[in-house]
C-alpha positions in Angstrom: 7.3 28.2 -102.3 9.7 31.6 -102.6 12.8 31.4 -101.1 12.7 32.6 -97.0 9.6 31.4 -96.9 9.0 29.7 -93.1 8.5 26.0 -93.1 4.7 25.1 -93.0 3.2 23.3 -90.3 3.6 19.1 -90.9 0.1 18.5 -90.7 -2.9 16.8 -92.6 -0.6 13.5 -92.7 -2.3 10.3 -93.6 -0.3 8.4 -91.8 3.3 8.6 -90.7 5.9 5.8 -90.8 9.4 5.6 -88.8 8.0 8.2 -86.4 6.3 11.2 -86.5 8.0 15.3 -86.2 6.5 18.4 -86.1 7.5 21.6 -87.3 8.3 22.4 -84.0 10.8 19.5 -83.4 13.0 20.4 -86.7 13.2 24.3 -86.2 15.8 26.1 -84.0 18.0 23.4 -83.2 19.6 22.5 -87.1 18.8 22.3 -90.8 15.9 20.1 -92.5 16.1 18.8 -96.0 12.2 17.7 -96.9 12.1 15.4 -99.9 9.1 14.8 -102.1 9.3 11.5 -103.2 6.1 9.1 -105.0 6.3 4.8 -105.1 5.5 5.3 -109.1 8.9 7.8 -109.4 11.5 5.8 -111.1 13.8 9.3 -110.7 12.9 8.9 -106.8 14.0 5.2 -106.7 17.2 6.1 -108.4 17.9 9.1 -106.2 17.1 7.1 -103.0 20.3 5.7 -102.5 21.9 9.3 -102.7 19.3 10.8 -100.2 20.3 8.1 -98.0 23.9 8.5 -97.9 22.9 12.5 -97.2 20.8 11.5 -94.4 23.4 9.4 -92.8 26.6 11.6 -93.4 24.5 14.4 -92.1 22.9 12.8 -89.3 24.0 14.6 -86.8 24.1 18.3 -88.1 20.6 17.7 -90.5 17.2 16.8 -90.1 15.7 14.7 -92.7 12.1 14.0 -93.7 10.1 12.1 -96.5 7.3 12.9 -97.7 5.8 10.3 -99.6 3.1 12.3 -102.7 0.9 9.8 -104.7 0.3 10.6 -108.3 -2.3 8.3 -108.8 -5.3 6.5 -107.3 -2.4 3.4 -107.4 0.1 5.4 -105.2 -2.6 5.8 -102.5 -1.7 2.1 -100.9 -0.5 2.1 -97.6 1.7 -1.4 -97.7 2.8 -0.6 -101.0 4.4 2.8 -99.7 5.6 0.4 -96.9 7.1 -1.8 -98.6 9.0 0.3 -101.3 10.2 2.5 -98.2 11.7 -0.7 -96.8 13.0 -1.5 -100.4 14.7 1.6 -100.4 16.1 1.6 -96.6 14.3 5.3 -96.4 14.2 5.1 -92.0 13.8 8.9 -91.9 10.4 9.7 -90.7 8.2 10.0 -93.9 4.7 11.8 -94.1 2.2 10.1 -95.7 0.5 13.0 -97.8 -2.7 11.3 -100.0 -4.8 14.1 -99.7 -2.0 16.6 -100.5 -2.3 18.7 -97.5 1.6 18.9 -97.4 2.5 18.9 -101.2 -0.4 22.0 -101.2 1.1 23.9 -98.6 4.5 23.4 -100.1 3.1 24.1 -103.4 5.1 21.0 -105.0 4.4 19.8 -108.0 7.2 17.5 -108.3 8.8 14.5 -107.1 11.7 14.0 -106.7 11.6 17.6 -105.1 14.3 18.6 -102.2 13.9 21.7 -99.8 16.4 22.8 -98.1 15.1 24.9 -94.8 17.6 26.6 -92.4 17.7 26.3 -88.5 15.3 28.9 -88.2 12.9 26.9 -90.5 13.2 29.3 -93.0 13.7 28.1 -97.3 16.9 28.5 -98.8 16.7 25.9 -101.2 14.8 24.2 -103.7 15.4 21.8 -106.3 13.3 19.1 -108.3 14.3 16.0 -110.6 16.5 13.4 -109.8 20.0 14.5 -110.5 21.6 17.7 -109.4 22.9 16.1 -105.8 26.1 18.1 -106.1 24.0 21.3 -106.1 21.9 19.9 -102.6 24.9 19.1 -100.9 26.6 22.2 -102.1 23.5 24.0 -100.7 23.4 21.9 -97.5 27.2 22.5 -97.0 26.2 26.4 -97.1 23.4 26.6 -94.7 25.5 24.4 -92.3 28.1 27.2 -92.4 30.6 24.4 -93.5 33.2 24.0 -96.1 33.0 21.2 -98.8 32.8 17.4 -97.6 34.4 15.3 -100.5 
């Protein structure tokens, strides 16, 4: 996806778990951060914990989603994404993509992947890999129209 570059539609979800959104209920009102993450991602598990503490010290100026993207026939199980969600204390809502619908229209091709879409729904970040959470919160910060949180 090229940078301005309007959110696409959240459809073709498997399933969704902790509630579902559409693109309509995350654009106009504040900022979404939509993270590509897999259950076979070590990287993802070890940037979990970060995403989370985002999600929560954001909570009221940022939407968060997950989208969970198997990259095997093994990541295709339901209670397994379940269950390592639950591990992981991921409560955002998180789209179940197993047919790639989402990771296609995003054109992903990595997990852990972060995009960064204004209020208008429109990209102004993207990064992929596990570290670099300075830069996401530095990039957050800036769509928010905020100064630096320490």
């Amino acid at each position: 996806m090229k940078l301005r570059t309007p959110m696409p539609e959240l459809e073709g979800a498997t399933e969704w778990l902790n509630g579902e959104v559409t693109k309509q209920d995350l654009v106009g009102e504040k900022p979404t951060l939509i993270h590509f993450w897999s259950v076979s991602c070590g990287l993802c598990k070890e940037a979990m914990p970060n995403v989370n503490e985002f999600r929560d010290e954001y909570k009221d100026d940022l939407n968060v989603i997950a989208v969970h993207m198997p990259r095997s026939e093994k990541d295709l199980d339901l209670e397994q994404i379940k269950e390592v969600a639950e591990e992981h204390g991921i409560s955002q809502p998180i789209f179940v993509d197993n047919k790639h619908a989402l990771t296609d229209a995003f054109e992903n091709q990595y997990v852990p992947a972060y995009y960064v879409f204004d209020a208008e729904g429109n990209l102004r970040h993207f990064q992929a890999g596990g570290g670099g959470m300075k830069m996401l919160r530095k990039r957050v910060n800036r769509v928010l129209g905020q100064n630096e949180k320490k």
